[in-house]
C-alpha positions as CSV (number, residue, x, y, z in Angstrom):
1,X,90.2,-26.3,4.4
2,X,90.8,-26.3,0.5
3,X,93.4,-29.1,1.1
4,X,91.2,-31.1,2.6
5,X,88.4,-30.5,0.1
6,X,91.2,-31.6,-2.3
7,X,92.4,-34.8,-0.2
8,X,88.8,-36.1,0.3
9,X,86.2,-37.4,-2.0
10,X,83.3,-34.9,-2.4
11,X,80.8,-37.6,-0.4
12,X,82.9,-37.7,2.3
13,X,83.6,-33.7,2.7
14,X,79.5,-33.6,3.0
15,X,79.4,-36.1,5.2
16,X,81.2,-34.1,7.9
17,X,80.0,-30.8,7.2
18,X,76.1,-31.7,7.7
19,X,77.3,-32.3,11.2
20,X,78.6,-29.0,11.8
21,X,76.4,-26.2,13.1
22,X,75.3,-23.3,10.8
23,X,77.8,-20.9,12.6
24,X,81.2,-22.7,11.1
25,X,79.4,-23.3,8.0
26,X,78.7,-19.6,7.0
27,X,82.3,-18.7,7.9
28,X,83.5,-21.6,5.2
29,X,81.6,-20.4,2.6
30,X,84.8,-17.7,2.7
31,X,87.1,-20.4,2.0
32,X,86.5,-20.5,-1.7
33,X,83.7,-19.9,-3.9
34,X,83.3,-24.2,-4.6
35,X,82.8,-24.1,-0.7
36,X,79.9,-21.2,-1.0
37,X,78.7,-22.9,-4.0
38,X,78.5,-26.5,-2.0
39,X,77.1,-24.9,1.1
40,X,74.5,-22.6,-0.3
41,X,73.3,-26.0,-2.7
42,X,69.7,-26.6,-2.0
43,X,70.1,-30.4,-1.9
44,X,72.8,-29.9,0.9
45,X,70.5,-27.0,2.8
46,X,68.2,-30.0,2.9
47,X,70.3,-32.8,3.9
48,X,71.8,-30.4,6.6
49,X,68.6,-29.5,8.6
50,X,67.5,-33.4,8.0
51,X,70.8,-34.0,10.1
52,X,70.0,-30.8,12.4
53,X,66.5,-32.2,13.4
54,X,67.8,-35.3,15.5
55,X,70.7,-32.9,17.2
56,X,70.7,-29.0,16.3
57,X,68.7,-26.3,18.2
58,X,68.5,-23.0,17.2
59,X,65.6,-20.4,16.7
60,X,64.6,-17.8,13.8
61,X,61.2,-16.2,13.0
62,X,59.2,-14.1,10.6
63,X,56.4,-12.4,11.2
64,X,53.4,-13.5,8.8
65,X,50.4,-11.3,8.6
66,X,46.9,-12.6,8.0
67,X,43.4,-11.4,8.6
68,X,41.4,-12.4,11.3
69,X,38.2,-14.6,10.7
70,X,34.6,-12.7,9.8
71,X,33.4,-14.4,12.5
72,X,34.0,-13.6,16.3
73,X,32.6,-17.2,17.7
74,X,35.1,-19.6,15.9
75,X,37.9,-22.4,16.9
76,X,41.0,-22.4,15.1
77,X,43.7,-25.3,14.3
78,X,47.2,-24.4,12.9
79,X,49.8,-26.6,11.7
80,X,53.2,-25.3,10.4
81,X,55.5,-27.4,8.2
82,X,59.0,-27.8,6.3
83,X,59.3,-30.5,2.9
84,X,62.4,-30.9,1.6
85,X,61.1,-31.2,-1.7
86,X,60.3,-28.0,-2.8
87,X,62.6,-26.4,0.7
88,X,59.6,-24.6,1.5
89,X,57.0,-23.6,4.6
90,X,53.7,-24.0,5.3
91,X,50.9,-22.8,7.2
92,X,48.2,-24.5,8.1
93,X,45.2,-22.6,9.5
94,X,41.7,-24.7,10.0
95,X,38.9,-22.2,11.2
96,X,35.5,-24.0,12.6
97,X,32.6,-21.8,12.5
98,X,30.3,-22.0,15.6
99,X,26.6,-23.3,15.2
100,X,24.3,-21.7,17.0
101,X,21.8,-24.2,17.4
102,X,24.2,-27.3,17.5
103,X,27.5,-26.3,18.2
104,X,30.7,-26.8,16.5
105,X,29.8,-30.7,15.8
106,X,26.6,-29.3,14.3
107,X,26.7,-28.9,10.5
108,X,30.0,-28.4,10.3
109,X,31.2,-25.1,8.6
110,X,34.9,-24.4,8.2
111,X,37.6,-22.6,6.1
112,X,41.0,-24.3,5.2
113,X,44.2,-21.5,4.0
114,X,47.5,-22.4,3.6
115,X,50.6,-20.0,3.6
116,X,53.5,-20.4,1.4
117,X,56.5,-18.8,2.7
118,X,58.4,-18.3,-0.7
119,X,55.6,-16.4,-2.2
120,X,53.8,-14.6,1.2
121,X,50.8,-15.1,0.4
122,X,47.8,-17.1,1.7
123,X,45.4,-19.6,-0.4
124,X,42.3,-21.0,0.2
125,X,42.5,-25.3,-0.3
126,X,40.1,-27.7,-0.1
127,X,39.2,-30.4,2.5
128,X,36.4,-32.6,2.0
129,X,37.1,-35.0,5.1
130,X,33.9,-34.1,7.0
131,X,35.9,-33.9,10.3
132,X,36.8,-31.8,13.1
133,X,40.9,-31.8,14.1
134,X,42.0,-31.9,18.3
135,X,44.2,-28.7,19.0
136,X,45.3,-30.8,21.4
137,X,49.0,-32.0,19.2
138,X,49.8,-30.9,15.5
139,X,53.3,-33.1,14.3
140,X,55.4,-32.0,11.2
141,X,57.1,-35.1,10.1
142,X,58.2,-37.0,6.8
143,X,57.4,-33.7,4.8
144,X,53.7,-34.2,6.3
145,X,51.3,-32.2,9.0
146,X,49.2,-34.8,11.4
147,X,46.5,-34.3,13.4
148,X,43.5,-36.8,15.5
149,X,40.5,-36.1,13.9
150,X,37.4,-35.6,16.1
151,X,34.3,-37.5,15.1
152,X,30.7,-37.5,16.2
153,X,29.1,-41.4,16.7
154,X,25.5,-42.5,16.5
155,X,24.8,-40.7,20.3
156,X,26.3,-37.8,19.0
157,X,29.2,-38.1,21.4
158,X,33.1,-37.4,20.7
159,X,35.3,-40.2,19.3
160,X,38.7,-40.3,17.7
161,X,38.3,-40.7,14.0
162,X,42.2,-41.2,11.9
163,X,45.0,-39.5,11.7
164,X,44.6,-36.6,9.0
165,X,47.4,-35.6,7.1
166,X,49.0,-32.5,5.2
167,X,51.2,-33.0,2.3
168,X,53.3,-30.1,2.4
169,X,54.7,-30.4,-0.9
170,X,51.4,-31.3,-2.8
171,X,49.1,-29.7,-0.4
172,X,46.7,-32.5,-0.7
173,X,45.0,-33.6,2.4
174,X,44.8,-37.4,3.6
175,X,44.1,-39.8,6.1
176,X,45.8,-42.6,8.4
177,X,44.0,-45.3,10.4
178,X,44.7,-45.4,14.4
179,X,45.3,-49.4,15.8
180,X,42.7,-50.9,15.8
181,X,42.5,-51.8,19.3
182,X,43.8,-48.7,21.6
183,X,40.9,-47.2,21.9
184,X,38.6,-50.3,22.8
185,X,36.9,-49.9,26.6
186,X,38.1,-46.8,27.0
187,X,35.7,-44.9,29.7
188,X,37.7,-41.1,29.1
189,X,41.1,-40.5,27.0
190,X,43.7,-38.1,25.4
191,X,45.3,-38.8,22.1
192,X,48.0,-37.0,21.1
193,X,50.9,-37.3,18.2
194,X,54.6,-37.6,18.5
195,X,57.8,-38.5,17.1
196,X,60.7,-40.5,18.4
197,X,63.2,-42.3,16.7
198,X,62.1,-40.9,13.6
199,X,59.0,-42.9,13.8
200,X,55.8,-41.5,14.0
201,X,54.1,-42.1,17.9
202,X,50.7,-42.1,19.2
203,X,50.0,-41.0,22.9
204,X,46.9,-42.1,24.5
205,X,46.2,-41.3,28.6
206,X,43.5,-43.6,29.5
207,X,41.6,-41.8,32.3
208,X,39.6,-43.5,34.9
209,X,37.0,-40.8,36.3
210,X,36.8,-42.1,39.5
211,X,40.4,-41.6,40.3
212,X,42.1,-39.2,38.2
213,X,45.6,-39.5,39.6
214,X,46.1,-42.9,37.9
215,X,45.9,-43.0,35.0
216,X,47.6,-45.2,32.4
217,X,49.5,-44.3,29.3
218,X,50.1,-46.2,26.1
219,X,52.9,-45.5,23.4
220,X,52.4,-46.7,20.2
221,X,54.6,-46.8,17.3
222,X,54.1,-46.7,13.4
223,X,57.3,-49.0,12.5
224,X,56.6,-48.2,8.6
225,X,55.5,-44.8,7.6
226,X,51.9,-44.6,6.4
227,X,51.1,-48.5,6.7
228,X,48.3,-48.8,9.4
229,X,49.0,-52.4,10.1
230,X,52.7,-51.6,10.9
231,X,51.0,-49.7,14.6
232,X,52.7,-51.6,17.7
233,X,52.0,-50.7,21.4
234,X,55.7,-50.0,22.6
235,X,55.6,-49.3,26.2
236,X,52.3,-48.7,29.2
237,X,53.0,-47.0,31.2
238,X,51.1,-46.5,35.0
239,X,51.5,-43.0,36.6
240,X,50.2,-42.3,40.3
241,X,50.8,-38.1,39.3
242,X,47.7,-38.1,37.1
243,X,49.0,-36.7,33.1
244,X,47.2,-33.5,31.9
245,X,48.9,-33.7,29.0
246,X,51.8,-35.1,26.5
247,X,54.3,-32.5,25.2
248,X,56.1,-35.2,23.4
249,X,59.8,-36.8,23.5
250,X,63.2,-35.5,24.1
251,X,66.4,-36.0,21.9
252,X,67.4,-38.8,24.7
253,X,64.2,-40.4,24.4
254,X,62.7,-39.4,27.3
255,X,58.3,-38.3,27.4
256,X,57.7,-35.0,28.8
257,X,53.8,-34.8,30.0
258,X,52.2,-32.2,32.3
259,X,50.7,-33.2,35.5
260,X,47.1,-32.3,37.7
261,X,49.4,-30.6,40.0
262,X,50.8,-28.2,37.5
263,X,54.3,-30.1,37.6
264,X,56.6,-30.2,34.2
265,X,57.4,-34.5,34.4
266,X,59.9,-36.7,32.3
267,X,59.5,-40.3,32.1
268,X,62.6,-42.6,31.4
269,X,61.6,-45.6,28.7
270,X,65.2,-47.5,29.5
271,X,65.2,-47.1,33.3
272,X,61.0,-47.1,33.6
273,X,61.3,-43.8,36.5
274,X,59.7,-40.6,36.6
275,X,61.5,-37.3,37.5
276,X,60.2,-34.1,38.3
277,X,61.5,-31.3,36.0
278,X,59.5,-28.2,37.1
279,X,56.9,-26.5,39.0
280,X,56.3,-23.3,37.8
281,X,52.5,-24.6,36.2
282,X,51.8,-25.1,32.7
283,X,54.3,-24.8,30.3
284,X,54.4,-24.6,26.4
285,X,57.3,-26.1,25.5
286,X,58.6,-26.0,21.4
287,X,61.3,-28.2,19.5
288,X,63.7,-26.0,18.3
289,X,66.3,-27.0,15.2
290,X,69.4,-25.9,13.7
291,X,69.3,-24.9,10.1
292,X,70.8,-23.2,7.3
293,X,66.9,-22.5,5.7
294,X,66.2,-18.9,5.8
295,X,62.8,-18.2,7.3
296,X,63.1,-15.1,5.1
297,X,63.4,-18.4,2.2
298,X,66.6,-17.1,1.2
299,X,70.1,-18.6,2.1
């Protein structure tokens, strides 16, 4: 190993050990202490998981304690994110706070703290967007937490609102615009956030009420990061099984959604088939990645 850390330029020698799994890597950090040095580098840490996140899997946890709301009748939304930035986590906890008279889309009461993993400690932030966020999808991508808002309209009835964003590194709240036209003459929908190609996706399940095993599903793309005009409908997609729900993509591309009838489905976008995957009822699945981050943030 020191030969070839000798034989190669230092750009290549990091090219080919940010596609090796954290296993090897910890063992070469024996090698010699400008190995350890080079593998315990923050900068590589983060190019390493960057790489890990389109083909890694692995699983660590912490436990984080936090106290429970002051109020029993409340709705919770949590988000949980990584920026490469700082090489720090967050949590993301939204509590609503029920309203007796009106509901939760009365006056709208709610309490925003955020978690920092270095420091293990919580903090209360501020979030003057005057929205509700679905539960329904929460995406961590490009150092950013996403989630639909939920809006009230002149009748008082739900509507999707934008995209709201969580900047993990500046922990600044913000907001993207959804296409203009995916949500025209819809009767009943589902929206819900994914990635794919390292694009940011929207999911939308157009549901007819009077037949609610076929529906029609819509994948839209955001080709530029952050630019609303930039949405493009990318594939439609009409299923006789009826979706309950998106779970997102696959690392081959492939949409996972939920059926009525309790059955785990994949849909291929190259070959335009449906497979059954399971039937064991709802399932919760979780993308799982590679890394040489500590979630005790230390390497």
């Amino acid at each position: 190993m020191t030969r070839l850390n000798k034989n190669l330029p230092h750009e290549i020698v990091l090219e080919i050990l940010k596609r090796l799994p954290v296993k090897p890597l910890m063992r070469f950090k024996c090698v010699s202490k400008s190995w350890q040095c080079m593998i315990d580098d923050p900068d590589f840490v983060a190019v390493h998981l960057k790489h890990s996140a389109l083909s890694g899997t692995n699983w660590k946890y912490k436990e984080v304690k936090s106290s429970p709301p002051d109020f029993v009748d409340t709705r919770m939304v949590l988000g949980f994110g990584y920026s490469d930035i700082i090489n720090d986590y967050r949590i993301v906890r939204i509590t609503y706070f029920h309203d007796n008279n009106e509901g939760y889309m009365g006056r709208l009461e709610y309490e925003v703290q955020v978690y920092r993993l270095s420091t293990d400690m919580w903090r209360t932030v501020e979030f003057n967007n005057g929205c509700e966020l679905s539960d329904l999808s929460t995406v961590s991508f490009n150092g950013n937490l996403h989630w639909i808002s939920i809006v009230a309209d002149g009748d008082r009835c739900w509507c999707y609102g934008s995209i709201i964003t969580f900047g993990v590194a500046a922990e600044v709240f913000n907001q993207i615009a959804l296409p203009k036209s995916c949500l025209v003459g819809v009767t009943y929908d589902y929206v819900y956030l994914s990635v794919l190609n390292n694009s940011l996706v929207l999911l939308i399940n157009h549901v007819d009420p009077r037949n609610q095993l076929n529906d029609t599903c819509y994948v839209w793309v955001m080709t530029e990061y952050g630019v609303a005009e930039s949405w493009t409908k990318l594939h439609t997609l009409d299923l006789n099984e009826g979706v309950s729900r998106f779970h997102g993509f696959t690392w081959s591309g492939e949409l996972l959604m939920d059926t009525y009838q309790c059955e785990l489905i994949s849909w291929n976008p190259s070959m335009g088939l449906t497979r059954l995957l399971s039937t064991l009822g709802p399932l919760d699945l979780v993308t799982v990645v590679e890394s040489l981050v500590s979630p005790l943030g230390q390497n």
